[in-house]
MDTraj code that builds the backbone (N, CA, C; nanometers):
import mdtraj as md
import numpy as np

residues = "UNK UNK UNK UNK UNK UNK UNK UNK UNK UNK UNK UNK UNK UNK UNK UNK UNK UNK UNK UNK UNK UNK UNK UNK UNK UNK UNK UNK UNK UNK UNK UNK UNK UNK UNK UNK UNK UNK UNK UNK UNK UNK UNK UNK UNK UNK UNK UNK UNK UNK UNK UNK UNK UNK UNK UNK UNK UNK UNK UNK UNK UNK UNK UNK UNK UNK UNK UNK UNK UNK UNK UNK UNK UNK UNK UNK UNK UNK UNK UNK UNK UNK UNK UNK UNK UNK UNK UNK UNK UNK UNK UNK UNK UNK UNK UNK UNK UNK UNK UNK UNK UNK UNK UNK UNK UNK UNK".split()
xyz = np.array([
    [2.6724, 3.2605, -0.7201],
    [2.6668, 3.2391, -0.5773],
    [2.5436, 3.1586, -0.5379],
    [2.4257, 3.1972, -0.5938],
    [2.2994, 3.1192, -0.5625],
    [2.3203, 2.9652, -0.5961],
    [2.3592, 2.9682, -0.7250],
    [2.3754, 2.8335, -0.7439],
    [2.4563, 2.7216, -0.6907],
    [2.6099, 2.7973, -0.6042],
    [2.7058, 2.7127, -0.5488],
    [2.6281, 2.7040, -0.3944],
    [2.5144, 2.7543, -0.3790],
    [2.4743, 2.7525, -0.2341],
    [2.3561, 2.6790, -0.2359],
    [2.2750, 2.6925, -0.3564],
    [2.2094, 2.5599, -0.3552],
    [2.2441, 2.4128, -0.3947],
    [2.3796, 2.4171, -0.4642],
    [2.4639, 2.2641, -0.4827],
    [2.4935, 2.2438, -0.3399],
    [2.5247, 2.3215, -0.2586],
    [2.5885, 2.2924, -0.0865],
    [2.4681, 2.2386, -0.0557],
    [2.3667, 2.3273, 0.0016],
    [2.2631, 2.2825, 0.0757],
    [2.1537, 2.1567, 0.0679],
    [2.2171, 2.1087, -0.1050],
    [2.1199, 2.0030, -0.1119],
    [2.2098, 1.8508, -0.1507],
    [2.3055, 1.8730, -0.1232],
    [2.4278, 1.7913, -0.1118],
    [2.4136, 1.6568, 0.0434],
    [2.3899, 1.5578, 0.0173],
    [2.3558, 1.4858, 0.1393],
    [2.5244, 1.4430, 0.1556],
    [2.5948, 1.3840, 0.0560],
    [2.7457, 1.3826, 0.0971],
    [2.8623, 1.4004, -0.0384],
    [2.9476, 1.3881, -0.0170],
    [3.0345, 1.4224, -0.1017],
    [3.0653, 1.3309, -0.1585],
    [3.1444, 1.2014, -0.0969],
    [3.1429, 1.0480, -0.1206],
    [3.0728, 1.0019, -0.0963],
    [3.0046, 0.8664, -0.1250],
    [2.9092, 0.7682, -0.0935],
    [2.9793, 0.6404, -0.1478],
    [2.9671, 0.5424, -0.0568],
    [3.0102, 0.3825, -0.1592],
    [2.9044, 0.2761, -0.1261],
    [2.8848, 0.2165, -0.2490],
    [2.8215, 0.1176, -0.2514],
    [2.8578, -0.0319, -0.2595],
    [2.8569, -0.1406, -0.1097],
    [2.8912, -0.2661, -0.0749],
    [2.7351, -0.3513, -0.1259],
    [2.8074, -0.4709, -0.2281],
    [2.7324, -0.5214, -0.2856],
    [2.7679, -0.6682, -0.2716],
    [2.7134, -0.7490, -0.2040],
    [2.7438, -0.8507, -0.1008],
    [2.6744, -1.0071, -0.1505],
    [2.7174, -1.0710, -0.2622],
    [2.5823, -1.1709, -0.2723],
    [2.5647, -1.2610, -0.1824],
    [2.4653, -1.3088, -0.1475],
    [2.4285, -1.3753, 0.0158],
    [2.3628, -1.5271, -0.0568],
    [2.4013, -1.6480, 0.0373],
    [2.3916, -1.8126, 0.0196],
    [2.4315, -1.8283, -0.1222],
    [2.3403, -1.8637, -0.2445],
    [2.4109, -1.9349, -0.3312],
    [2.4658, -1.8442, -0.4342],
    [2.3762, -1.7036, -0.4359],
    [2.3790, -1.6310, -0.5772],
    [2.5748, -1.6164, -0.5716],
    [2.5339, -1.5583, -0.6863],
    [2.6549, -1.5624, -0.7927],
    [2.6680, -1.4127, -0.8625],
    [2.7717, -1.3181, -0.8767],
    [2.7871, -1.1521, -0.9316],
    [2.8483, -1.2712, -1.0466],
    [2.7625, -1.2374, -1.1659],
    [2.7809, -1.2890, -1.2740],
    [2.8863, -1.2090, -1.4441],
    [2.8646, -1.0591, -1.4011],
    [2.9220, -0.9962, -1.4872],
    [2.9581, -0.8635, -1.4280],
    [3.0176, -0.7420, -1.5436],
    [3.0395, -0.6118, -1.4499],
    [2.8984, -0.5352, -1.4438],
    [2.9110, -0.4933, -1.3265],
    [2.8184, -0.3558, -1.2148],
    [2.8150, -0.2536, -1.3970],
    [2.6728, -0.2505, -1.4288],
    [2.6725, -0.1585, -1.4906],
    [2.5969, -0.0392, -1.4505],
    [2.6324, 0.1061, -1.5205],
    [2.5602, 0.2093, -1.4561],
    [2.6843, 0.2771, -1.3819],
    [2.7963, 0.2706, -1.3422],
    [2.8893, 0.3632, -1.3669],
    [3.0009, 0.3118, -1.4413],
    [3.0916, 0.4210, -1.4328],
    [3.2316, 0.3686, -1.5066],
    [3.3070, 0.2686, -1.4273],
    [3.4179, 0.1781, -1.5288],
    [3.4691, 0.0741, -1.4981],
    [3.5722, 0.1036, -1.3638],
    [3.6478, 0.2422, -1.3475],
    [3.7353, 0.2388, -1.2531],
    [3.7055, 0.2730, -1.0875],
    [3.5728, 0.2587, -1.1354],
    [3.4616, 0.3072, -1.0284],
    [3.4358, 0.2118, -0.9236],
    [3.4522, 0.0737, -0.9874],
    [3.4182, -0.0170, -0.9435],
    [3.5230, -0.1389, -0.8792],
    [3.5054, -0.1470, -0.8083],
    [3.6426, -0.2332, -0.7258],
    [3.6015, -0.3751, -0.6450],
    [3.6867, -0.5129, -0.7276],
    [3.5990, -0.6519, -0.7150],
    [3.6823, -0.6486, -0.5065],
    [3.6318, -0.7088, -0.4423],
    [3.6566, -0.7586, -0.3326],
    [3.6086, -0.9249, -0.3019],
    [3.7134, -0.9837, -0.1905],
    [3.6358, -1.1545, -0.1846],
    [3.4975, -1.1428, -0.1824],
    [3.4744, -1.0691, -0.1158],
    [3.2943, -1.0604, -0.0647],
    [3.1957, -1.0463, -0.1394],
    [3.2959, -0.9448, -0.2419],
    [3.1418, -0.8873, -0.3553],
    [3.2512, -0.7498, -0.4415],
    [3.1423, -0.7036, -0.4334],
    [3.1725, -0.5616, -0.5174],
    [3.1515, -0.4523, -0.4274],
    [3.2841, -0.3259, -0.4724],
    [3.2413, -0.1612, -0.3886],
    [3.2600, -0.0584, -0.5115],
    [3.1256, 0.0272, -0.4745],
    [3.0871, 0.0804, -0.6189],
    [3.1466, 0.2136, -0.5253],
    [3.2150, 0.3087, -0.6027],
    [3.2069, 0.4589, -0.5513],
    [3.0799, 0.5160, -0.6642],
    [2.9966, 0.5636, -0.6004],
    [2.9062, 0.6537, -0.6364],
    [2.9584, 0.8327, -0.6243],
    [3.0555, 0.8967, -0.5435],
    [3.0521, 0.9589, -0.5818],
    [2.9792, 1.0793, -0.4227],
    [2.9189, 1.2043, -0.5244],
    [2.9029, 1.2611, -0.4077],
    [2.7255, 1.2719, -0.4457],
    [2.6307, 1.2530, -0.3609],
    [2.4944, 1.2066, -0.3478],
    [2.3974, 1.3314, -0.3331],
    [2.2842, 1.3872, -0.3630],
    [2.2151, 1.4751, -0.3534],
    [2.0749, 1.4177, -0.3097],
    [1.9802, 1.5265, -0.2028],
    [1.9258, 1.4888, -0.1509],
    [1.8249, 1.4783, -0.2454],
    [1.7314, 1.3252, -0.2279],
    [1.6290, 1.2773, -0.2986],
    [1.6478, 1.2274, -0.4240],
    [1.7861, 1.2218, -0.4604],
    [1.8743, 1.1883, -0.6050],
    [1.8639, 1.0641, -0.5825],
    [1.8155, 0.9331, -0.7338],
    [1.8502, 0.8110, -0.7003],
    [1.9422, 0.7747, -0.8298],
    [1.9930, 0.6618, -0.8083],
    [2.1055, 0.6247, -0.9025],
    [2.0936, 0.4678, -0.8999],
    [2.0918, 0.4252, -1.0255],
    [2.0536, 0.2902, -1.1242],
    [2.1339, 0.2064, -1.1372],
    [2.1999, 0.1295, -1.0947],
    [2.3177, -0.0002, -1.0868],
    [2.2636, -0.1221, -1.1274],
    [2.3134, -0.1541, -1.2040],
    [2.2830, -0.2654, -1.2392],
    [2.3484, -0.3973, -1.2081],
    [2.3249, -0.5112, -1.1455],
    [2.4416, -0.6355, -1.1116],
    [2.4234, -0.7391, -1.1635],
    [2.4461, -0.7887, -1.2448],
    [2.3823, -0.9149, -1.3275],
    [2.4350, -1.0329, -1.2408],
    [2.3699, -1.0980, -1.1921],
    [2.3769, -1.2337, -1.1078],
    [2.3046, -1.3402, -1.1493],
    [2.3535, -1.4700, -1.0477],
    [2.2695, -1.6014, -1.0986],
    [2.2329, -1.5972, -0.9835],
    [2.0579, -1.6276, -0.9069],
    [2.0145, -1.6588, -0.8363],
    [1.9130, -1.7508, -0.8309],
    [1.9442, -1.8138, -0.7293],
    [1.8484, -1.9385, -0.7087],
    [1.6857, -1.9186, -0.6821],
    [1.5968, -1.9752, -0.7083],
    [1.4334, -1.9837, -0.7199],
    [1.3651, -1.9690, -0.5463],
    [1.3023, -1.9527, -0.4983],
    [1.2723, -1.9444, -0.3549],
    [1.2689, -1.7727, -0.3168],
    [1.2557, -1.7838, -0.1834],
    [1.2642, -1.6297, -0.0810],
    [1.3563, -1.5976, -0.0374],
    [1.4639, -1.6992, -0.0416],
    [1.5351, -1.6395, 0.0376],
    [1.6692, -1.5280, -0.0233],
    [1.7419, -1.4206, 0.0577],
    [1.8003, -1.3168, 0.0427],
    [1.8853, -1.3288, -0.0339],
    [1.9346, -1.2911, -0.1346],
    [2.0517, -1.3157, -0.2668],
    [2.1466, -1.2220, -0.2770],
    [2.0888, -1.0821, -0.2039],
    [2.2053, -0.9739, -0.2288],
    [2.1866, -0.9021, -0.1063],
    [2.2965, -0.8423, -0.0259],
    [2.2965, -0.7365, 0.0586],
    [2.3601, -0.6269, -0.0286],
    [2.2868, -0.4856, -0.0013],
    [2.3241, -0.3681, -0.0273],
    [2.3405, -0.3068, 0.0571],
    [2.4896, -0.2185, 0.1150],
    [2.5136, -0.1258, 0.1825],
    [2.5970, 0.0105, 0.1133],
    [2.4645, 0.1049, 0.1766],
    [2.5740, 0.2001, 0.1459],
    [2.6660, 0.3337, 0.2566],
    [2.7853, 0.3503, 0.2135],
    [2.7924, 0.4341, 0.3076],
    [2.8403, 0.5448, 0.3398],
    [2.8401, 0.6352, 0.3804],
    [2.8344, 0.8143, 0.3643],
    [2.8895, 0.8109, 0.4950],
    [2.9176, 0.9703, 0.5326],
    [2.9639, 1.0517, 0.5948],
    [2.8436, 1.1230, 0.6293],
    [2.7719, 1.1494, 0.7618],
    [2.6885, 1.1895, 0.7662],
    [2.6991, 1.3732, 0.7968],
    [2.5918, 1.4406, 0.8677],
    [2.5913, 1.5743, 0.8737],
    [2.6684, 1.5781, 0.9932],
    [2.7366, 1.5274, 1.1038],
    [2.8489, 1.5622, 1.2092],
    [2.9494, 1.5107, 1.1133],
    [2.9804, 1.4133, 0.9891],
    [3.1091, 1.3475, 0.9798],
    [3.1161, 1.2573, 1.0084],
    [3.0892, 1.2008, 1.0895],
    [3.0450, 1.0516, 1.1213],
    [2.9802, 0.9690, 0.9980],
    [3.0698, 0.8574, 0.9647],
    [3.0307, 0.7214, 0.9184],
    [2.8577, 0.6939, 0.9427],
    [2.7997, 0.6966, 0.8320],
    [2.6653, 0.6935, 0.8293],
    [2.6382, 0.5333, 0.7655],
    [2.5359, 0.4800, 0.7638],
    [2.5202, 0.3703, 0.6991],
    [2.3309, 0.3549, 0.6328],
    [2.3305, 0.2798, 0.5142],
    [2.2122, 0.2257, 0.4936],
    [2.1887, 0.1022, 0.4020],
    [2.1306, 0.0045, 0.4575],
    [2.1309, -0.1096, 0.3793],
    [2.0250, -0.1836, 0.3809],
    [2.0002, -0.2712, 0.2568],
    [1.8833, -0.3351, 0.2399],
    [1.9201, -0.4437, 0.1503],
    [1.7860, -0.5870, 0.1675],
    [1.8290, -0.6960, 0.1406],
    [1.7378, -0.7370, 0.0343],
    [1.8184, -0.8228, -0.0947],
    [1.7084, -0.8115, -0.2069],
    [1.6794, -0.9891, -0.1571],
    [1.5361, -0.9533, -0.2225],
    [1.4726, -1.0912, -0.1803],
    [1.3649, -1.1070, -0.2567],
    [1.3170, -1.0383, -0.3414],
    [1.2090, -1.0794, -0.4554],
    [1.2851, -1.0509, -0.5660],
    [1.2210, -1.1285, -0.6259],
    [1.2516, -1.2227, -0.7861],
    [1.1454, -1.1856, -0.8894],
    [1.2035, -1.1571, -0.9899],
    [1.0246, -1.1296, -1.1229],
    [1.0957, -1.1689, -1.2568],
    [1.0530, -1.2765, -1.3097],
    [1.1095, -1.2482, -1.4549],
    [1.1007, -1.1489, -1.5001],
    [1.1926, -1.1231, -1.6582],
    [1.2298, -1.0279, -1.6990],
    [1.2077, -1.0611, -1.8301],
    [1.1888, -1.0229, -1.9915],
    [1.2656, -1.0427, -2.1349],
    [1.4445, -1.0567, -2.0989],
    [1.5038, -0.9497, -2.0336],
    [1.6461, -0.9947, -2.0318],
    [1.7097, -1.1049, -1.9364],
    [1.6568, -1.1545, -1.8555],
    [1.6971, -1.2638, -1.7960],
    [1.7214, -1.4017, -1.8652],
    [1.8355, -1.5075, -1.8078],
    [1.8917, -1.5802, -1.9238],
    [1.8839, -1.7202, -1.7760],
    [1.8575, -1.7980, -1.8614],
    [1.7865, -1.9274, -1.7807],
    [1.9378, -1.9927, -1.7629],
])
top = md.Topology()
chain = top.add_chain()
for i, resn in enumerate(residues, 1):
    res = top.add_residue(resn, chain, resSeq=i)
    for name in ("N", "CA", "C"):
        top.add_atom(name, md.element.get_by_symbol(name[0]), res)
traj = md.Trajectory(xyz[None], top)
C-alpha cells in the first residue's frame, strides 16, 4: 500500500509526448534513440516520441541525430505535453540553439 501511494503521489502524469520539430535548415538525420522503436512516430513536421507516464523530478535522455547548420540560430523545437493536475492539456517547450562539438559528431 505504501508503495502504490507513493508511485501515485509522485507521478506528475501518466502519458507525456514528446514533439520534436526541426526549425530553418536542420535536418532529423536518423532514428530518436533512447526509447523503443514503436514509441516513436515520424510526422511531416518532425517526430512524436511517447514517453510514457513521467515522475516528478525524473529526467529522460533522447537522443536525435541531426544535420545542423553553423551560427545561433534555433535548429530544434521541443514540446512536450501532459495532462496536467485538473486534466487539462498542459504544455512545455524549449528551443535548442547552442552547438559544441562532440568525438561523435560527423562533418
Amino acid at each position: 500500500f505504501v508503495n502504490s501511494l507513493c508511485n501515485f503521489l509522485s507521478t506528475q502524469t501518466q502519458n507525456a509526448t514528446l514533439h520534436l520539430l526541426p526549425k530553418g535548415s536542420a535536418e532529423i538525420v536518423g532514428p530518436v534513440i533512447g526509447v523503443d522503436e514503436g514509441k516513436v512516430t515520424d510526422a511531416s513536421w518532425g517526430r512524436v516520441v511517447s514517453l510514457g507516464p513521467l515522475q516528478f523530478g525524473q529526467s529522460r535522455e533522447i537522443v536525435l541525430p541531426m544535420k545542423v547548420s553553423c551560427g545561433d540560430e534555433p535548429y530544434l523545437e521541443a514540446l512536450v505535453v501532459f495532462a496536467g493536475p485538473d486534466g487539462r492539456e498542459s504544455r512545455s517547450e524549449g528551443l535548442g540553439t547552442s552547438r559544441s562539438a562532440s568525438a561523435d559528431a560527423k562533418a
